[in-house]
C-alpha positions, 0 to 999 in steps of 0.5 A: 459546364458539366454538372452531370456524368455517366459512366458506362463500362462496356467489356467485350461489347463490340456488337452493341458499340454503335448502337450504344454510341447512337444512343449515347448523342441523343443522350447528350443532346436532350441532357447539356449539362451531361457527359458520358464516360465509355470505359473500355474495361479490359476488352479482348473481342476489339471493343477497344479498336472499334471505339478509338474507330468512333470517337475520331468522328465525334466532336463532342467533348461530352463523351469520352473514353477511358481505357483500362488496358486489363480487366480487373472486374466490373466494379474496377472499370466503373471506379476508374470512370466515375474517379474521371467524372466531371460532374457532381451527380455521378451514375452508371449504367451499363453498356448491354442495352438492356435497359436504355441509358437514356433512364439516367436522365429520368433518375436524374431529376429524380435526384434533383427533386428530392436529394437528400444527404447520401441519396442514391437513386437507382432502376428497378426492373420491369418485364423481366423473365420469372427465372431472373426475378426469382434469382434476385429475389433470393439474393436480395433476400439472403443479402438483406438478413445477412447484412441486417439492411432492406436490399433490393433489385441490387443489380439494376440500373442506372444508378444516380448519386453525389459526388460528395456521397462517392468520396466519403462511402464510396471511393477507395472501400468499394470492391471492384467486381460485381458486388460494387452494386451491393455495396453502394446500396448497402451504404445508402441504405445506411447512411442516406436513403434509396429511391427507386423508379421503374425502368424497361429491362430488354431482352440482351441483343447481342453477346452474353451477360457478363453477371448471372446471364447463364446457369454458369455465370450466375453460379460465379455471381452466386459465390462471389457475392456470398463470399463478400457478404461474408466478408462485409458482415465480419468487417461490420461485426455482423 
């Protein structure tokens, strides 16, 4: 019986595979109601091989691949899991290690404990660097006057919902690239509520972070998520 699923979108994350894989059965074992979903988004660096490579020698059913031949964005490989998922409390988190997933079970019963209709529970970052948590709170802070809505630590992770809330907010509105994060906060802000815990954030062991890692990729995320705030405050008449 699966009453829960994580979904984990790993993009040109070879180097943290095993690690990951590791982590994801000791998960499983202290959580018998959870499955976890690997998605293989599009990886062109052998994420997808060395996977196939793994799962051969896992037994578990719990655990699990779901393979996107091309990348179509962050938020696309996590639609494609959590439209897989099993369970009716659905959460994501993501493969880089940098915050540990084994978080979910902790947001898990914090969802249990107090879920409401529409209730997202989410991370918020600890001991992060003072250059990263200046750039979100900029971001949060432009979001939430453009979006007329109370936004923060967007990009943080696990993220913990109904499965009813996917369907009826989520499902087939949601963009499919990085601004997947603000829009399903935005829609349990306003539709439902949004509870927060702490969560260890650590330092990236392996690879490059795939939103706002470097000055380059953070400027992309910059204009990217401008783009679609504007885009979300016009479809709301904002």
């Amino acid at each position: 019986m699966i009453s829960f699923s994580l979904v984990i979108p790993c993009y040109n994350e070879v180097d943290n595979l095993p690690t990951l894989l590791d982590r994801a059965r000791m998960v499983l074992a202290e959580e018998k109601l959870l499955e976890i979903v690997l998605v293989d988004n599009g990886s062109t660096d052998g994420s997808g091989q060395l996977l196939r490579q793994m799962m051969d020698k896992v037994s578990s059913e719990r655990l699990r691949v779901v393979t996107i031949k091309q990348n179509l964005g962050y938020g696309w490989g996590i639609l494609c899991g959590l439209d897989s998922a099993q369970g009716d409390i659905l959460a994501w988190t993501h493969a880089d290690l940098q915050t540990d997933i084994g978080d979910v079970l902790v947001g898990i019963r914090l969802f249990v404990e107090n879920a409401k209709r529409n209730t997202l529970v989410k991370g918020t970052r600890r001991n992060r660097r003072l250059g990263e948590k200046f750039f979100s709170w900029g971001m949060e802070k432009y979001a939430s006057i453009r979006l007329r809505c109370l936004l923060s630590e967007i990009n943080a992770q696990p993220k913990v919902f109904s499965k009813q809330f996917y369907c009826e907010f989520i499902q087939g509105r949601a963009p499919h690239d990085f601004s997947l994060d603000l829009f399903v906060q935005y829609q349990a802000q306003r539709y439902g509520q949004v509870l927060e815990f702490p969560v260890f954030f650590n330092p990236r062991l392996h690879g490059e972070s795939k939103g706002g890692g470097s000055s380059r990729t953070r400027w992309k995320l910059i204009e990217r998520t401008n783009a679609y705030i504007g885009r979300l405050a016009k479809e709301l008449n904002l």
